[in-house]
ROBA-840019 format. One record per residue: x, y, z of N, C-alpha, C in turn. Coordinates in steps of 0.1 Angstrom, whole numbers, plus 2048, in hexadecimal, padded with zeros to 3 digits. Example, Ala and Ser with C-alpha at 12.3 -4.5 7.8 and 13.67 -1.06 7.14 Angstrom:
<nodes>
8847C784E87B7D384E8847DF84E 8807EA8478897F584788180084F 
</nodes>
This chain:
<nodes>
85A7867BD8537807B185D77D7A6 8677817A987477D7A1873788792 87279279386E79E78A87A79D786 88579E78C8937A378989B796782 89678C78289D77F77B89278176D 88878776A88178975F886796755 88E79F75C8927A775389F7A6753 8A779A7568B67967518B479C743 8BF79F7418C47A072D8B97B0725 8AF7B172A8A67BC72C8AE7CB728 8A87D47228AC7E47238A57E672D 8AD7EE7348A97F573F8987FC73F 89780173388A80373687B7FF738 87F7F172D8767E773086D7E5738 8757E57478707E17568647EC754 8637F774D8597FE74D84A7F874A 84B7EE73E8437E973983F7D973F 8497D67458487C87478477C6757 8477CE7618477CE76F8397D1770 8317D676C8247DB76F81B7CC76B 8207C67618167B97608187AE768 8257AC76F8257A277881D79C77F 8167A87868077A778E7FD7B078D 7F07A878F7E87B17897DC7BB794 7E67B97A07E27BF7B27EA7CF7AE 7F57CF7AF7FF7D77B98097D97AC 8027D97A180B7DE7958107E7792 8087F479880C80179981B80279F 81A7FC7AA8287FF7B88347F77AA 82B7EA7A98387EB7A383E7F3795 8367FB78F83880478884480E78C 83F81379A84481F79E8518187A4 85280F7A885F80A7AE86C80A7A2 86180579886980278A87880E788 86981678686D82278187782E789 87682A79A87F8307A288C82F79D 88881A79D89B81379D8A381978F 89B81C7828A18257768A583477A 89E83B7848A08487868AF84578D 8B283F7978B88397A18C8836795 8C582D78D8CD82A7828D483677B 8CA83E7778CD84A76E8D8851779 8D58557828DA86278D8EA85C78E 8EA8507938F58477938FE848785 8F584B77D90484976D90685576C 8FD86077690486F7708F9878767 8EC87676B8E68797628E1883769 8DD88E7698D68997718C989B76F 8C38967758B189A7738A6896780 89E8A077E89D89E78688489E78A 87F89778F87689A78C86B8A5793 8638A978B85A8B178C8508B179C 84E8BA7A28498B67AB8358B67A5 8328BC7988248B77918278A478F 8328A478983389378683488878F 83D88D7A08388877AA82B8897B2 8288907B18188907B480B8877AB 80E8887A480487E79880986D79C 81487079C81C8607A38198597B0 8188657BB8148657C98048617C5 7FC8677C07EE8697C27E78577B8 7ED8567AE7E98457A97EF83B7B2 7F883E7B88008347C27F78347CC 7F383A7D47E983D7DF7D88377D9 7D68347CB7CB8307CA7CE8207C8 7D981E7C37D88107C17D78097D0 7E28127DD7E08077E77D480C7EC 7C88127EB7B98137F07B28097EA 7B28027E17AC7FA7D47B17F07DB 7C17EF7DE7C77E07E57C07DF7ED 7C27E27FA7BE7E48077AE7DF808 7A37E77FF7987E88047937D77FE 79F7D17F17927C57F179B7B97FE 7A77BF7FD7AB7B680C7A67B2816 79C7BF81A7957C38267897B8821 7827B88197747B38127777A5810 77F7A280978179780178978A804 79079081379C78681A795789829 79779582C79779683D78878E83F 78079783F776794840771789843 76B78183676877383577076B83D 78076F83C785767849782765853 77D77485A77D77486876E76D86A 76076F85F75976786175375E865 75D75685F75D74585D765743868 76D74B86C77274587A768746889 75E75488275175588E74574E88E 74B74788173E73E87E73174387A 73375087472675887172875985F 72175A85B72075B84D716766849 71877684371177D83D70777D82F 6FF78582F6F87848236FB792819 70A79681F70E7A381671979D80F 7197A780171D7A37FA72B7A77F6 7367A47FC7407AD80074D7AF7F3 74B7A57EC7507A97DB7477B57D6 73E7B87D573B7C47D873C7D17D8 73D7D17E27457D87EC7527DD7E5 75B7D57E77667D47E57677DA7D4 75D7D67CF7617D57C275A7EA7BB 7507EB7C77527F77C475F8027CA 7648017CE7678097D67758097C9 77B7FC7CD7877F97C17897FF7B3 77C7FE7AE77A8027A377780F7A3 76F8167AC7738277AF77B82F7AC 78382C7BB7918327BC79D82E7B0 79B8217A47A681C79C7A282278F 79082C78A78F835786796843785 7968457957A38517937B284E792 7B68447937C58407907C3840783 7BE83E7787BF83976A7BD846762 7B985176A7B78607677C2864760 7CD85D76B7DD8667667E485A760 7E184B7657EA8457607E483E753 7D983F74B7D883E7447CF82E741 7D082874B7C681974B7CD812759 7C480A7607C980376A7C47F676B 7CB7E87697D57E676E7E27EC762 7EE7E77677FA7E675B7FB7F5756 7FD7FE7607FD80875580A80F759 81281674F821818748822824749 81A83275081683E74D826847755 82D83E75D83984276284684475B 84C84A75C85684A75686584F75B 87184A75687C85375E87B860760 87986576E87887776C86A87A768 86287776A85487B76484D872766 83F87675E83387175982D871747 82986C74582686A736819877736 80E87974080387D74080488C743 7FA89673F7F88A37437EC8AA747 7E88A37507D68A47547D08B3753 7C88B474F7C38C17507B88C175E 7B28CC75B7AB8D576279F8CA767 7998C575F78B8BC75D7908AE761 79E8A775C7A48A27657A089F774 7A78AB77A7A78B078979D8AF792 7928B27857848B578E77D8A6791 78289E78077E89478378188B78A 78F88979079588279A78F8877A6 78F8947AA78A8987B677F8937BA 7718927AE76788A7B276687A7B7 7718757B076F8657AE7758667C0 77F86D7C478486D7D27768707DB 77087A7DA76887A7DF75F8727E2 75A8687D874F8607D57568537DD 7648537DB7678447E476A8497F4 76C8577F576A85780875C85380A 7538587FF74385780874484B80C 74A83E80074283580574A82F813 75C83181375D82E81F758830828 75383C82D74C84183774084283D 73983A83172B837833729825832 73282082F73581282973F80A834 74E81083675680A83E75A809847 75681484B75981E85C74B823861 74482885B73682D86073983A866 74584086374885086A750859860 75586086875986C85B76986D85A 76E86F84E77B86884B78686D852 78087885478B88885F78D87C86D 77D87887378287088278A866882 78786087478F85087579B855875 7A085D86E7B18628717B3866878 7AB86C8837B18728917B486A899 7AB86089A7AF8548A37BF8518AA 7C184F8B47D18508B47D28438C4 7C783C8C87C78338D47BF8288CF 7C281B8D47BA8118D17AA8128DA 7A981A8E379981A8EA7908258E4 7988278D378F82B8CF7898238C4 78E81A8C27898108B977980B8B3 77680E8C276B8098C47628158B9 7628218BA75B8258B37558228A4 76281989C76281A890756812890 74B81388274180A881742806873 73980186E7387FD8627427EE85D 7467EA85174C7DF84D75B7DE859 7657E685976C7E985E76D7E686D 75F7EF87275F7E987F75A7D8887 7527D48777507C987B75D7BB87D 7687C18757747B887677A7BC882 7797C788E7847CB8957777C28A0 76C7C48A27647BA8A57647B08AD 76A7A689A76A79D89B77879189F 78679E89A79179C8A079279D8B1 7897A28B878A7A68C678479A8CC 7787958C376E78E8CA77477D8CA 77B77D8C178276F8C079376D8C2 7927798CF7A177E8D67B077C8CB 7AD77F8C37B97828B97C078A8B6 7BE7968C17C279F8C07D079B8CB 7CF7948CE7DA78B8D57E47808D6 7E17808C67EC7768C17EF7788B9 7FF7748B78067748B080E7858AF 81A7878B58227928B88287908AD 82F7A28A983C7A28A08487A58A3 84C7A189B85E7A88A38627B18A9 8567B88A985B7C48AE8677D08A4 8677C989B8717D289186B7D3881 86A7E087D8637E187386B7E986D 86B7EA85D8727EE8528687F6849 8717FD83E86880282E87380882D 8757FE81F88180481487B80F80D 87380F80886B81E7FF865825804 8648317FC85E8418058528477FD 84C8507FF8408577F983C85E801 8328687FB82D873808828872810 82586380F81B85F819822851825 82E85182083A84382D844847827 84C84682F85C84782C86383F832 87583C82987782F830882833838 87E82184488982384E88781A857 88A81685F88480A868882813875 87B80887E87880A88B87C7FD892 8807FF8A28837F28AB8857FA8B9 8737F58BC8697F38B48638028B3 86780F8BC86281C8B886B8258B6 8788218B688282C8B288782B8A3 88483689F88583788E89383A88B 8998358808A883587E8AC830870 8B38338668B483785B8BC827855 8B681F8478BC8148458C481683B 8D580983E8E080E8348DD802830 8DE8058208DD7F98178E67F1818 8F37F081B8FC7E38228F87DB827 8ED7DD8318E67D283A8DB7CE837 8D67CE8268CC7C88228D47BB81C 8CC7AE81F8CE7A781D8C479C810 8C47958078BC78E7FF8C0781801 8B57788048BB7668048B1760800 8B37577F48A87547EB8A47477F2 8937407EF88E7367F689172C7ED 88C71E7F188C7147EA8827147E3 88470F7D387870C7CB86E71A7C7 8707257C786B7307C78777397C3 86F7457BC8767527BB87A7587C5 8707597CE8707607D887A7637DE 87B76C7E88877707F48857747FF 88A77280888A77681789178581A 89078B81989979882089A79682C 8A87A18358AD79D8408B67AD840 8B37AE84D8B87C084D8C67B8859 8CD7BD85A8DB7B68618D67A7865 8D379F8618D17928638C378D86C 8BC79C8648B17968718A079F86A 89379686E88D7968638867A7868 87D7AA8608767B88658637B5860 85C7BA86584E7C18608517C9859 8487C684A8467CD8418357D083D 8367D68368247DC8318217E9838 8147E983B80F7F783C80E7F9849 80E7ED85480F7F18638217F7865 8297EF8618387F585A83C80385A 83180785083581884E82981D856 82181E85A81C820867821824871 82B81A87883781F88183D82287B 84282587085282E86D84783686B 83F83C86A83784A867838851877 83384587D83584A88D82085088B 81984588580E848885808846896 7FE84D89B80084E8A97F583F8AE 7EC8398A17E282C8A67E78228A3 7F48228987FA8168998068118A3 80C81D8A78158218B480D8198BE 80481F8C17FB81A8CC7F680C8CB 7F08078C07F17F98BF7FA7EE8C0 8067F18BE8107EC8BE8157EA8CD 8147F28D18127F08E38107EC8EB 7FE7ED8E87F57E78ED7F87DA8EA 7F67D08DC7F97C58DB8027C18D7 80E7C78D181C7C38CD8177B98C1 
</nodes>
């Protein structure tokens, strides 16, 4: 998005304030990314500090709500209607909706700690700005609560403990609700057979929930920044990355395998 040609000339801390507005999806990440590359900066000039494991948890847990909020209007608002219109069926649900509760749920308890969502700055080198209390806690706990129901009565039609056990694609079948209607409808219009990946997948960043490192395509092995490469496109900001000259899968199927999750392992298999 060319973030880094916007804070030329910039104090370092800025990026605090000015990375979160770029976009108004995934603002959060770039908050936290912000704020790593400063921590990253500081350690490197000699600075000793070090963060709290209360302040990485507050970090981990709004990070985890923004990609639920991503994700679910993805599912609603892109997949879906896609796969629709390719079945030639058209629903009478209302799937902004949908999407729009769930999003707004779960981006309730992000805004707990970080203070408003989108754009919000609640990060800091070595910390957090916020000190949640007790009522805090309870109230986040509820809003979590209130967005499993609806997955599980809304997007899956089961209980949130089975959907994570899952670890084979012949159990797929069980899933029901919104969710199952896309795996469906991916099956039913044989797509689940086109279009392979490299077979090599990457993740530069870590959290308690993926950590980084690549796979090719199931052996996990640790990446040296020497062999990260950047090559800028024509007519755009944008960029290509390239791990020793050669491209990788990124996103959440990505860390999936570097997690060594056991349904996306198996997916990968099955359909490469």
């Amino acid at each position: 998005r060319g973030i880094e040609n916007i804070l030329v000339g910039k104090a370092p801390r800025d990026a605090l304030v000015i990375t979160p507005r770029v976009c108004g999806i995934c603002n959060h990440a770039h908050l936290i990314a912000s704020v790593k590359a400063l921590e990253d900066g500081y350690q490197k000039a000699g600075v000793e500090a070090k963060l709290t494991k209360k302040a990485e948890d507050i970090r981990e847990f709004t990070l985890a709500c923004e990609l639920i909020q991503n994700h679910i209007k993805w599912l609603y608002l892109s997949i879906l209607p896609q796969l629709e219109r390719l079945s030639n069926g058209r629903t009478t649900q209302n799937y902004a909706l949908k999407a729009s509760y769930l999003s707004s749920t779960i981006t309730k308890a992000l805004a707990i700690f970080a203070g408003q969502w989108p754009h919000s700055s609640y990060a800091v080198p070595f910390g957090v700005t916020c000190d949640p209390t007790f009522i805090d806690m309870i109230q986040a706990e509820n809003i979590i609560d209130e967005s499993i129901k609806f997955f599980e009565q809304v997007v899956t039609e089961m209980k949130l403990d089975d959907t994570l056990s899952m670890n084979s694609v012949v159990e797929l079948p069980k899933i029901g609700g919104d969710f199952g209607k896309v795996i469906s409808m991916i099956l039913s219009n044989n797509l689940a057979d086109k279009g392979k990946s490299h077979g090599r997948f990457i993740v530069f960043g870590d959290s308690l929930s993926f950590k980084r490192g690549k796979s090719v395509p199931t052996q996990i092995s640790n990446i040296r920044v020497r062999f990260i490469k950047e090559s800028s496109q024509i007519d755009t900001v944008a960029k290509a990355i390239t791990y020793k000259n050669k491209h990788y899968e990124v996103g959440s199927l990505a860390r999936g395998m570097i997690a060594k999750e056991p349904i996306v392992k198996n997916l990968h298999k099955r359909y490469k």
